[in-house]
N, C-alpha and C positions, 0 to 999 in steps of 0.2 A: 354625843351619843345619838338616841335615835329623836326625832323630832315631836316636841312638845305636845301633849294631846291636846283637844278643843272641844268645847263644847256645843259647835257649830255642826254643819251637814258637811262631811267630808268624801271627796271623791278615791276610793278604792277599789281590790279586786280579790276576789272572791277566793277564799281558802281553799275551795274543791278542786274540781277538773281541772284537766287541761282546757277544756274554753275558754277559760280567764273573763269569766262574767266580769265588767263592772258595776259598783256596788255604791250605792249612795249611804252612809252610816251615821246617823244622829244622834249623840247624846243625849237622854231625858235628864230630867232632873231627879228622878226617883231610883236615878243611878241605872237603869236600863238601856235598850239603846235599839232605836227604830231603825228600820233593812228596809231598803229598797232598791232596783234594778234602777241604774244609771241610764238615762236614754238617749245619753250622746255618747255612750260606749260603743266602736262599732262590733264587736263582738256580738254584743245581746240585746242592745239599742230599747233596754228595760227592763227585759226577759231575768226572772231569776226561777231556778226548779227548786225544790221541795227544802232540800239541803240548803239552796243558795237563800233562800225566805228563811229558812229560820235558826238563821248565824247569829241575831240577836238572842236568842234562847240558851247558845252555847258559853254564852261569854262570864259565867258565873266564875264564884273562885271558890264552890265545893272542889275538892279533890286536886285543889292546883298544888306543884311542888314550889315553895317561895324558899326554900334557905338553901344554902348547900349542905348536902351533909356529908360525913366519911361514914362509912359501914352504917347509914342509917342514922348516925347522928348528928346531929344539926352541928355545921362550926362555919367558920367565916368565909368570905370571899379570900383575902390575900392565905390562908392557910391552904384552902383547896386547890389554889393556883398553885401555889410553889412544892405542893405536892404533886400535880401533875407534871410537870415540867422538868420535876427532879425525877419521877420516874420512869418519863419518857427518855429522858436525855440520859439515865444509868441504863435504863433497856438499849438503849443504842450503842452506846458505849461498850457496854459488854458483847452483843449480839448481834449488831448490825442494825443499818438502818431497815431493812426488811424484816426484821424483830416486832415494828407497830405498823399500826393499821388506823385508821379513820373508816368509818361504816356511813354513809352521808344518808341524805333525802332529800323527794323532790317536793317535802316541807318547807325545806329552806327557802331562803330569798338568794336573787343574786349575788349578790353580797359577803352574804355568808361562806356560799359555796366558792366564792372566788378565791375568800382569804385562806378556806381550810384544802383550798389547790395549792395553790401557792407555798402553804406552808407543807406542805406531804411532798410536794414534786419539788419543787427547788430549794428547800433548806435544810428537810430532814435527809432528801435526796433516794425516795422511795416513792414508786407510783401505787402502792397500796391504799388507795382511795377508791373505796367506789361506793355505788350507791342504790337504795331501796328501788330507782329507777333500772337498774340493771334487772329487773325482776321487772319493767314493764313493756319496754322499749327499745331495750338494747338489739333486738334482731332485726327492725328499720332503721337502725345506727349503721346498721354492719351493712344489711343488703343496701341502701344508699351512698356507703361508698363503696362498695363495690362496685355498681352500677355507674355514680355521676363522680366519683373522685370524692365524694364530700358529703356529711353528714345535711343533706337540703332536702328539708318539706319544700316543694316548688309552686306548689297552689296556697288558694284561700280558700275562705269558708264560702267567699259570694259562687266559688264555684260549684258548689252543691245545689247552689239555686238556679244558674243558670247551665246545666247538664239539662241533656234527656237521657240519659239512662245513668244511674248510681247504682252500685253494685257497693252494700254492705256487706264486708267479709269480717267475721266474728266480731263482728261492735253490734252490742243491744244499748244503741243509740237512745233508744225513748227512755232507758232506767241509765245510764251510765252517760250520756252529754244530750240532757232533757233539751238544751236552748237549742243546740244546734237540729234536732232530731225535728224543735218545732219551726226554725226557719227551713228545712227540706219539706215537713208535712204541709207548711203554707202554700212553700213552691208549688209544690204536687197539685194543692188544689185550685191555683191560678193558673197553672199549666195542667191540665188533667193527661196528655198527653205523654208527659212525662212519666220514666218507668223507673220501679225501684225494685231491685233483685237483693233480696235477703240470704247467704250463704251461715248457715249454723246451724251447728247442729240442736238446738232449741229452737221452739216459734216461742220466739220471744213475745212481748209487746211490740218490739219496734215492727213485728210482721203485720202488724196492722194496717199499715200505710207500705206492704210491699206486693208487687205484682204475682211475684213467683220467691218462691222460697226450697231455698236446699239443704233437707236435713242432713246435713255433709257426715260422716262418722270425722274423728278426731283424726286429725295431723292428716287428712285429704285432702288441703289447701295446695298442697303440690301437683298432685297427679292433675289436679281441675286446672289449672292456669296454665299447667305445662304439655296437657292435651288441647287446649284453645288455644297454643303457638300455632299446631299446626292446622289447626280447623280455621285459623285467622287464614293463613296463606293459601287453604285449597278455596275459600270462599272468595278470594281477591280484594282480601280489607288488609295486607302488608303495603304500606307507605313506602315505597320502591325510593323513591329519590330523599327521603327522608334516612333511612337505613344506609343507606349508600354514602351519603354527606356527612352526617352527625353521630355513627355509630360502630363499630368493633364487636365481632364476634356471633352475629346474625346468623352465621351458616351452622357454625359450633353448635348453639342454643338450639337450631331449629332439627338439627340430625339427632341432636340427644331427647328429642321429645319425638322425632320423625314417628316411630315406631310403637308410640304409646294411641292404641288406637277406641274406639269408644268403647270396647268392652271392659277393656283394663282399665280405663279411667272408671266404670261402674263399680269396678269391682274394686281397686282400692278407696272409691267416696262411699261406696255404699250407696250410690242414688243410679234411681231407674234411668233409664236411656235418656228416655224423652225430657227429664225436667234437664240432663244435661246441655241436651239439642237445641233444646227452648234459651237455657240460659249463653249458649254460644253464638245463636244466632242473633239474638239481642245485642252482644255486645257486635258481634262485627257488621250489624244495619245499623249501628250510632255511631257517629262522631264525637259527638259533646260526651265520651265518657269518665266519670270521679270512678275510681274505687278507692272508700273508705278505709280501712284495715285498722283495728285497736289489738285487742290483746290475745281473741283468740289466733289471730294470725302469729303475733309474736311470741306467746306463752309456749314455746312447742318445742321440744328437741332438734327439730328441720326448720325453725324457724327464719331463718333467713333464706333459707331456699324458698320457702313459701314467699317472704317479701320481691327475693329477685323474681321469682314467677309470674310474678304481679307486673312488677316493674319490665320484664321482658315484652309483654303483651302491650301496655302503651309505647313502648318507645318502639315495637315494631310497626305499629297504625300510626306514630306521629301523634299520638295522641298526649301531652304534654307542652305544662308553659303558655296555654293557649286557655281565655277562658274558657270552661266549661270543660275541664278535660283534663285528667291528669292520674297520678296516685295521690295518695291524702293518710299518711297516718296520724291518726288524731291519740294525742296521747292522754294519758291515766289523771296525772297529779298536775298541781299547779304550776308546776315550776322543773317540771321534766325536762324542758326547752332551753330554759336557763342553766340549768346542769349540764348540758352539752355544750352550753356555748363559752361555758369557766372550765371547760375542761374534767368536770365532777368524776369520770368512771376511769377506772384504770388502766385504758388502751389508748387514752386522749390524752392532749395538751391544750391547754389554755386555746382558746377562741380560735375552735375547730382545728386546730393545730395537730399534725399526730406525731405521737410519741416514739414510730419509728423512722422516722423521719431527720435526718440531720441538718439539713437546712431549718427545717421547722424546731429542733430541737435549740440551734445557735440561735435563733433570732428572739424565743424565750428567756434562753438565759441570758443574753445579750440585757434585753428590756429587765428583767428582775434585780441583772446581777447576782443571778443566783449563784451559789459557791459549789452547790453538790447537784446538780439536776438531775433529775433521774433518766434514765437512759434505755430506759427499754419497761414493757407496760407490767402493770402490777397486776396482784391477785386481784379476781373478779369475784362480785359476791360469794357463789359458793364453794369454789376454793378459799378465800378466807377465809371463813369459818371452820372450814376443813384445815384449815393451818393455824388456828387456834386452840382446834381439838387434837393437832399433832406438839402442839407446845413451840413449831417454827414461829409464830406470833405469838408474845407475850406480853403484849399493852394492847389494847383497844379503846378509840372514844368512838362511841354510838352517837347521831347527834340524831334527834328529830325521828325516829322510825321504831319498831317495835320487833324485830328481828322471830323473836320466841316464840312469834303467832306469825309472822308474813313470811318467812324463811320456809322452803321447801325441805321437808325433814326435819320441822323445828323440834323434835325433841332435842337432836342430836344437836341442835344448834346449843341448848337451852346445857348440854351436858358439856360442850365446851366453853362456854361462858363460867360455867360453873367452876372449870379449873382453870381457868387463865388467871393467870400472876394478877393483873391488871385492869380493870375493867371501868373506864368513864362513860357515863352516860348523861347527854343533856336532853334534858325534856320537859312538859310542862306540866307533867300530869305525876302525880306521887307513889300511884302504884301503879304501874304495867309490870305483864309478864316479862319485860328483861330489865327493868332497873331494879328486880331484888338480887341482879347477880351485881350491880356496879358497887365498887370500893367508893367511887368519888361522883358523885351527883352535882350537877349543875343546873338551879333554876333557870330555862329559857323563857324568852317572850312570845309569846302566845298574839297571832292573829289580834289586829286590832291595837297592839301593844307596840309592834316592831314596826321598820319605817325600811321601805329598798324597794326594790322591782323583781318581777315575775315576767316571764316567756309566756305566751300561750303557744297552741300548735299550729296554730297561722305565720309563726312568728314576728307576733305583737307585744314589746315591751309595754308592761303598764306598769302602775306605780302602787304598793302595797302601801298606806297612810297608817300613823299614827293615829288614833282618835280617843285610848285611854290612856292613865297610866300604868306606868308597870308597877308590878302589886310585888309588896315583899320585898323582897332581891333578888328578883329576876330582871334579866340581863340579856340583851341581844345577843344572837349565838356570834354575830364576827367580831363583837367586843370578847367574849372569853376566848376566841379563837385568838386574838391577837396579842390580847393577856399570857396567852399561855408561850405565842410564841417570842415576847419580849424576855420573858424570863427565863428562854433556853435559848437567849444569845442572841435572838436575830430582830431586837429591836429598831434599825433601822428601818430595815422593810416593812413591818407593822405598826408603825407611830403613824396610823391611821385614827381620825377624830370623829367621821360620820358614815352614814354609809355613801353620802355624794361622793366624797371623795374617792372611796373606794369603786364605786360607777365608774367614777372619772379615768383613774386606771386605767381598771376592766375594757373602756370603748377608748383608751390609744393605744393598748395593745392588739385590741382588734385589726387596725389600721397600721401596726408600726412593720416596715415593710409589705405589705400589701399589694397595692396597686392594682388591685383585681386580681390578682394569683388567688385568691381566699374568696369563701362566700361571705363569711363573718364579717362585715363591716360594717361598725356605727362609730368610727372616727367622727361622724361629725356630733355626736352627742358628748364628744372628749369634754369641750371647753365649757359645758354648764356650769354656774356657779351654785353653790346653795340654794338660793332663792329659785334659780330657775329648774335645780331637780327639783325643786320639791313642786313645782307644778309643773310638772312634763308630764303633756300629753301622753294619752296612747300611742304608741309608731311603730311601725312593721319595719324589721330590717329588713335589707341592709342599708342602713344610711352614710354611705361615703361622705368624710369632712369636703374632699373638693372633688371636682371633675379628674378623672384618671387620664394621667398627661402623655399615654403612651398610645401612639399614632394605631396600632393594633392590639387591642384592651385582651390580657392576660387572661383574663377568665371571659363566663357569659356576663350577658346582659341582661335589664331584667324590663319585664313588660308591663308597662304602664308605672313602674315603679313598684311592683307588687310579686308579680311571679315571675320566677327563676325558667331558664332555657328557652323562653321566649324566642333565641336566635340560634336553637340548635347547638348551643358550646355549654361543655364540663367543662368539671374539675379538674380530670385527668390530665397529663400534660403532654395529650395530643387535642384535646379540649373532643374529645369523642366520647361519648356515652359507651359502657360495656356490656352486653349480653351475655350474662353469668348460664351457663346450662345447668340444667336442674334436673337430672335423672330421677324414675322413681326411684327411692333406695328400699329396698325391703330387709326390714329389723324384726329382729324376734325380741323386743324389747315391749315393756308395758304397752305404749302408744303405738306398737305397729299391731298390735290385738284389734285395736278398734276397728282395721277393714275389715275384719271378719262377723260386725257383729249383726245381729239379725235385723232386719229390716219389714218392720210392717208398713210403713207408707204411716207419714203424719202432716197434718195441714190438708190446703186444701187440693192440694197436688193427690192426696191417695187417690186411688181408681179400684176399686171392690177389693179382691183377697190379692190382687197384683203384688209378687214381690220385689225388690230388687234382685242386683243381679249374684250380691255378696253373699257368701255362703253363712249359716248358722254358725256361733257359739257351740262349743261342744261343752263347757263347762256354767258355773252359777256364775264367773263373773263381771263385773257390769265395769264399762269404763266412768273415771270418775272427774267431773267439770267442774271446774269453781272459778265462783266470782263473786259479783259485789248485787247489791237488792238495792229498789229504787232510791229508800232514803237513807241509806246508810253511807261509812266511808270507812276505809281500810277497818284501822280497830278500835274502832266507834269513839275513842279516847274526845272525840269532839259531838259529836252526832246523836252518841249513847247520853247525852247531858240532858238532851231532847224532850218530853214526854210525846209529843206531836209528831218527830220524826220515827218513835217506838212505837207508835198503834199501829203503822201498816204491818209491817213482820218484826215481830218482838222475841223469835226464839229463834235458835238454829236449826234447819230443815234440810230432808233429803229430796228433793222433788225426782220423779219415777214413773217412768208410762205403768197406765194400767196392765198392762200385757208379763210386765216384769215384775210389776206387784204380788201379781194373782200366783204365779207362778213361784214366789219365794214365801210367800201366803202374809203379807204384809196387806193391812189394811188400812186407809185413810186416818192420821192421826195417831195410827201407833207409835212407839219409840223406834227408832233403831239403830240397832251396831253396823258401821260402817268400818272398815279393817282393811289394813292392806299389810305387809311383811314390817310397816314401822310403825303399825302402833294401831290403835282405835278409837272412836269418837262417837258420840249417842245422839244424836237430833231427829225431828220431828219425821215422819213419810208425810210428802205432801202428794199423791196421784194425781197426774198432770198427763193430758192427750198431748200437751206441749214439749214433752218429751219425751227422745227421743229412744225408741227402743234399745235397750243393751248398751246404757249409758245413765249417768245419774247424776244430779249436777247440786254441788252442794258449797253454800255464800261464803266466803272467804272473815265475815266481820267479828265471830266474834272469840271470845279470849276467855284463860283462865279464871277472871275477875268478872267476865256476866255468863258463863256457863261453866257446867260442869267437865263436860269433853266437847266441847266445840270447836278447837283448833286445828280444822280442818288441813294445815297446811302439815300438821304433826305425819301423814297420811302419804304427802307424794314424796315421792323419788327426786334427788336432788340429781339426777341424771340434764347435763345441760346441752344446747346448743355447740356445735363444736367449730362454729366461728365466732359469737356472738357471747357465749359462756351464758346465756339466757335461759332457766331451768324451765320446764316443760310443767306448768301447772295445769295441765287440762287434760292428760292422756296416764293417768295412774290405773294399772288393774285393781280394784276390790271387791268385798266378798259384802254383801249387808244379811244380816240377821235380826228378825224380833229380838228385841230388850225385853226378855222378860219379867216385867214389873207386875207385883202381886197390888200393888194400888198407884194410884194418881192422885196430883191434888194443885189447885190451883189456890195465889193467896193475891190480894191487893193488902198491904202494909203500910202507915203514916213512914215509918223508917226505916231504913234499909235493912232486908230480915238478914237474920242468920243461917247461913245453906251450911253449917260444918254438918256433917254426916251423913248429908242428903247422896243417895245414890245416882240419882239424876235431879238437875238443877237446870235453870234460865231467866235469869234476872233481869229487868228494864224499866226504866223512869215510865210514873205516868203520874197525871198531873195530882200532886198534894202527896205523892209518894212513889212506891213501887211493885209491880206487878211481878208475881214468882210459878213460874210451873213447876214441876217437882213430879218426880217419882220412887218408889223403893222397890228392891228386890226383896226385903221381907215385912210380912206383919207388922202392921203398927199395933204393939199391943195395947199402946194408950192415946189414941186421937189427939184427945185430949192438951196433953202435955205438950203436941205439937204445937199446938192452938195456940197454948201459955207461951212459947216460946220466941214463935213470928208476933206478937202483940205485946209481950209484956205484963198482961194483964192477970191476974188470978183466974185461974180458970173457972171459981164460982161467980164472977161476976161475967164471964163471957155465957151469950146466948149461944144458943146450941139444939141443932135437931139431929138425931141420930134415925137408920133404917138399917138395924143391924140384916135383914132378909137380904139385902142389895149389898151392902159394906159403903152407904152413903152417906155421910158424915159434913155435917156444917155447921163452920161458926162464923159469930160476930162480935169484935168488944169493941168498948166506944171509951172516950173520956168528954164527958159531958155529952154534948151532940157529933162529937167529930170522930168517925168511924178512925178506928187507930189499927184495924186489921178485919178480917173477911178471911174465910178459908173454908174451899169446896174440897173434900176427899172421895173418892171413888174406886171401885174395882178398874171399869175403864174411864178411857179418858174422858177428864169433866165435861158434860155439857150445859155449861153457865156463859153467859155475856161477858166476855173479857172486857171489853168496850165498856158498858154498864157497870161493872163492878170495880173497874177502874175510877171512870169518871165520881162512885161514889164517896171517893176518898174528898173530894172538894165540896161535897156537898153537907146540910145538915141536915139530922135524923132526930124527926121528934119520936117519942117512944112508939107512938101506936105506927112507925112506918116502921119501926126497925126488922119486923118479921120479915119483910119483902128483900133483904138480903141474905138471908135463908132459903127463899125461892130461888135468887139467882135470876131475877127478870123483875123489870119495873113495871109498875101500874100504867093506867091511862095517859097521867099528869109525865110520867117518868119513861117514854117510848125507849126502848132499846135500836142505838143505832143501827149495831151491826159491826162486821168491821170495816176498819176505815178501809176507802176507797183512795179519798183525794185526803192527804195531810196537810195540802195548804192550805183548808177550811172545812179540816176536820167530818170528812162528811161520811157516812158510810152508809155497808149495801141496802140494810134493809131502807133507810133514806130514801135511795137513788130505786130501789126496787117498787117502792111505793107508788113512788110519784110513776111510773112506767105504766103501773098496775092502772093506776088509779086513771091514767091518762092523761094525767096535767104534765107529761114531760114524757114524750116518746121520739126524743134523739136527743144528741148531742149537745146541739144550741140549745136545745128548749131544757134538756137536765139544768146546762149550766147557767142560762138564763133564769130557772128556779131556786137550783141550792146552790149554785157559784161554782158546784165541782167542775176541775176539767176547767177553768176559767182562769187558772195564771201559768202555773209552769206546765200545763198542759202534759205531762207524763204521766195522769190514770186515765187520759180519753181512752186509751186503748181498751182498760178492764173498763169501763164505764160503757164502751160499745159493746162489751161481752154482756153486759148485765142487760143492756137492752137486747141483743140478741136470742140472750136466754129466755129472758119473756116474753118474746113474740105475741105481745099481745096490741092489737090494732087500738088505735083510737077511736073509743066513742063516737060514734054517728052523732049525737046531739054536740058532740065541740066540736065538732069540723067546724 
């Protein structure tokens, strides 16, 4: 099984992103366990963000799932097994193999994902596999091989440092790959020379550290890229002898953009002329250019025309393969990379291999011996679902993801789980929104626990370590993968013992037939023994076992041993790159609304009442954005353990320019209903200049289980990609409205409150307990009672001030000195210290203080921080505003030099320079 824990400092890699931090992890003795940034990782060479710091905090075993159960009851391992197996193996029997489904994640390890390939594509003989990463990534799957013949990131990360000009297209770098965002901000400031163009429609934080910024409207990443083909060729930046040599289809591409000229491109991005001009001309005066691309790129209905867009534009300038120059999608999850390269999503084969492909398909089955291989691609996430909810699928294992909150349209996802025959779920965690629909539950091992390897998006294998044990009977997910498939016959091929072995496999099938025909090669990683995976370095493929013996090498080359096209040769099997054309396509569908939408100029690009060029909105509604908040992760099932990670944003929120606020008469901090044709959901109005007009963008994190309607994803349209089958989370029409709540109330609780009846709810760890917002649409006719409810305590022994004039209402009950609950009530929304009232869960209260949580603000001895700003050291505004005021810290260095904010994963310099900004208050004459 997976390899023994220790009580030593063990080298590992980071559950989060796709950067693939490594991670230094040391067992206390007090059963804890100390995080630190690995410094001879070359990923982050120490660097951890907010998430990556406080992975120690996550590792508790509140809420963990340790036993298997059926229907919620606890029963054994050999029982849960030979129940799965028997009625996966009767569903096929009867129905076909295209009857089951596996739902994957890029949670898994290698490993994992290789064996639950393996067992879906060659022995149940159905490509119905795919994965929570098809919801990230899948539209730079597609447009890379369309483009290069093969699914290849061609750069590294060192080339974001040595570019002069990076163009971020939809990545908020600085909140979503902290490490990487802070080796580009160093660069920048050891090269000041260098330029950085921010494309999104939000000024994020990462526009902090960007030159020029374009509040793009949604799904405008096409018309932009495929109007700079032809402003690249009237400028004379097309690489003529490059295009000519290395590439297919240049004149196609460049005729289907000929005619897109700068007005059109205004009008479908919604951006004024000039910042187009600006940001074109940039790119065709640099050579050294990265473009970025994360998920606003790929989240889209046109998403792969937007990646081939991108990718048209370097390969016309030669701009690829070459330090400092390239495309670059950096992906979501830890192990997106590794899912691609086991074949994880349903149009693939095992190590880059494709599934329509019949050379490629014999040389798999050849290697497996597999009996039934499947022979053409399977359902993509949201068709399966959709074929669950038609009863065509009637088994499913979920492994590792949360479908019921991440799924586009999750109600309907939530309503087909509900009727399916069948339902396995393995996960670590005992309640999510989709294992109360699973029959057969499987404890898995949990980060820290489980022992394999991880892809980053550089494509750097590192090694996921062991360092605790596994708790209960929880279980590596490619041990029950293998369990399950020995017992439906096909134990030969799964009398695997560790996960090396399975490695071992995985990198000779990479290599078997190969010879450079493939990108995919780390043959030479085939012959590791135990001992030596378990200490394998970091290493970028591709690592060929020997020199490729054929006098004119079948594929490219690669440069310096790191990046891919170095020598001008694909995939394809003229070894030429392809220039995909990319028309604008104009849809009357949700996401083609957003060129229409109004545009006041935001950032510092506005120029007085100047507008763009795109015409107004005729109706109320706003396009709707979502993603992910600095320290949070998918559905917090790790994150949300946190208290530290939960003080920066602890509720769900609509963030909304003023302009659209004023206008739907929504005020800072009100509720609101957010609605689209599937459903509706209540979170916070955050008013933000940072957003953009006739748009609204709201966090993807969080779930049934810490809000009341926060499942933002319940909202979009499961309308997908039509090469890529990639659903478009970022381009849904809604409508928002006040929540009309007749009160509000905010509570800090020693234990986790009770929200049954609460009309609006948001729950979140803070430290010695939990922090709850709350509102109702009616009357409370007894405060009171509420009081007794969230504490426990007799309501004659809880303190209490009432102001019936206001409808302000607070308590306090204690057992001994240890506050056991706090609860502000209000007509509007509370204004008490969430920070403050939090923290006084840890604290003791002798009686003559206990009045001052009735205030809702501490004394002299007890300053209210504020809220947080930096979570890696806890620091917040009023803090950092202090020291500004006060002029013991008026920048950056000197904040962090003071209170340390801003001082390790560097992801709130951004709001930390805001806060200096806002107080523009000089330095004392007498401390100069």
């Amino acid at each position: 099984m997976d390899a023994a824990p220790t009580a030593t400092t063990v080298r590992t890699t980071c559950a989060y992103c796709g950067v693939g931090c490594g991670v230094l992890a040391t067992p206390r003795a007090d059963g804890g366990v100390t995080i630190a940034g690995d410094p001879e990782h070359p990923a982050n060479f120490g660097r951890l963000c907010s998430k990556g710091s406080a992975l120690g905090e996550t590792l508790q075993m509140e809420g963990r799932l340790l036993h298997p159960t059926h229907h919620g009851v606890r029963t054994d391992w050999d029982t849960a097994l030979d129940l799965v197996a028997e009625r996966f193996s009767a569903t096929i029997a009867e129905y076909g193999p295209d009857s089951v489904a596996f739902y994957v994640s890029g949670q898994l390890l290698t490993e994992d994902y290789y064996v639950a390939n393996k067992l879906m594509k060659g022995f149940i003989g159905s490509a119905n596999i795919d994965t929570n990463s098809r919801l990230c990534m899948a539209s730079s799957v597609a447009g890379h091989r369309r483009a290069f013949g093969s699914d290849t990131v061609p750069g590294t990360y060192e080339d974001l440092e040595l570019a002069d000009l990076v163009v971020l297209v939809g990545s908020n770098l600085a909140w979503c790959h902290p490490v990487i965002y802070q080796r580009l901000a160093a660069a920048k400031a050891a090269r000041p020379a260098m330029k950085v163009v921010l494309i999104d429609p939000r000024r994020t934080m990462t526009a902090d550290i960007a030159d020029l910024h374009l509040p793009i409207a949604a799904d405008g990443d096409v018309a932009l890229f495929a109007g700079l083909l032809p402003y690249l060729a009237e400028a004379g930046a097309i690489h003529c002898d490059y295009v000519a040599g290395h590439t297919e289809g240049f004149v196609a591409a460049l005729k289907a953009a000929r005619n897109l000229r700068l007005a059109e491109v205004a009008e479908a991005t919604g951006l004024k002329r000039d910042l187009i001009e600006r940001f074109y001309a940039l790119f065709a005066r640099h050579e050294k250019v990265v473009t970025v691309y994360s998920q606003g790129v790929n989240q889209s209905v046109c998403g792969t025309d937007k990646v081939n867009a991108i990718l048209n534009c370097h390969l016309a300038t030669g701009r690829i393969g070459r330090p400092g120059m390239g495309p670059f999608s950096i992906t979501g999850q830890p192990n997106a990379m590794g899912g691609r390269e086991v074949g994880g999503m349903a149009n693939m084969l095992a190590a880059h291999m494709a599934i329509e492909d019949e050379p490629h398909r014999n040389i798999v089955r050849d290697f497996w011996d597999a009996p039934r291989l499947a022979e053409r691609p399977g359902l993509k996430a949201v068709e399966m679902f959709e074929a669950v909810a038609s009863g065509q699928i009637r088994a499913i294992w979920i492994m590792g993801t949360n479908p019921v909150v991440s799924m586009p349209d999750a109600d309907a996802v939530a309503r087909a789980l509900a009727a399916c025959p069948f339902v396995v779920v393995s996960d670590v965690v005992e309640k999510t929104d989709t294992l109360k629909y699973a029959a057969v539950a499987f404890p898995a091992a949990a980060w820290g626990e489980k022992d394999g390897t991880v892809t980053n998006s550089e494509r750097r294998i590192s090694r996921q370590r062991a360092f605790l044990p596994l708790p209960g009977e929880a279980r590596p997910d490619w041990w029950a993968i293998c369990a399950v498939a020995r017992r439906m016959g096909f134990g030969p091929a799964f009398a695997y013992d560790s996960p090396a072995v399975i490695f071992a496999e995985h990198a000779r099938l990479s290599a078997h037939a190969n010879e450079g025909s493939r990108d995919f090669d780390i043959g030479g990683l085939a012959g590791l023994d135990e001992a030596q995976y378990d200490t394998l370095a970091p290493v970028q493929w591709p690592q060929p076992g020997q020199p490729r013996t054929n006098a004119a090498p079948a594929g490219p080359a690669m440069e310096a041993g790191s990046r891919f096209f170095a020598d001008g040769r694909f995939y394809h099997a003229d070894q030429r790159a392809r220039f995909v054309p990319t028309p604008l396509k104009r849809r009357p569908d949700d996401a083609r609304s957003a060129a229409a939408e109004r545009m006041d100029g935001t950032g510092d690009e506005r120029a007085g009442d100047e507008r763009a060029d795109s015409p107004r909105r005729s109706d109320d509604g706003l396009i709707l954005n979502t993603g992910r908040v600095r320290d949070h992760w998918h559905t917090m099932t790790r994150t949300g353990l946190s208290a530290r990670l939960s003080a920066h944003i602890a509720e769900p929120y609509a963030e909304i320019n003023p302009a659209d606020a004023s206008r739907l008469g929504l005020a800072e901090a009100d509720l609101v209903v957010v609605s689209s044709p599937r459903g509706q959901i209540v979170v916070r109005a955050l008013v933000s200049e940072r957003q953009r007009p006739g748009s609204v963008f709201v966090p993807m994190h969080w779930t049934g289980e810490t809000s009341s309607k926060g499942r933002v994803d319940a909202l979009v349209s499961p309308a997908t990609d039509p090469v890529s089958g990639q659903p478009g989370l970022k381009s849904t029409s809604v409508h928002l409205r006040r929540f009309e709540a007749v009160w509000y109330g905010f509570a800090v609780t020693a234990e986790r409150p009770d929200t049954a009846g609460l009309d609006y709810f948001a729950v979140a760890r803070a430290d010695g307990g939990y922090r709850l917002e709350m509102a109702g649409l009616s009357p409370l006719e007894e405060p009171s009672i509420l009081a007794e409810k969230l504490s426990g305590v007799p309501k004659a022994a809880i303190l209490a001030y009432h102001d019936e004039a206001t409808g302000a209402h607070r308590f306090a009950a204690f057992a001994g000195e240890r506050l056991v609950a706090a609860l502000y009530l209000s007509r509007e929304p509370v204004a008490v210290s969430r920070v403050w009232a939090a923290a006084s869960l840890a604290s003791r209260h002798a009686p003559r203080e206990r009045f001052r949580l009735l205030a809702g603000r501490g004394g002299a001895d007890r300053p209210d921080p504020g809220a947080i700003v930096c979570s890696c050291f806890s620091v917040g505004v009023n803090e950092i505003s202090a020291a500004i005021v006060s002029g013991r810290a008026v920048s950056l260095d000197e904040v962090g030099k003071l209170l340390k904010a801003g001082t390790n994963c560097g992801s709130c310099r951004s709001e930390i320079k805001g806060i200096i900004d806002g107080a523009r208050v000089e330095r004392p004459a007498s401390a100069i």
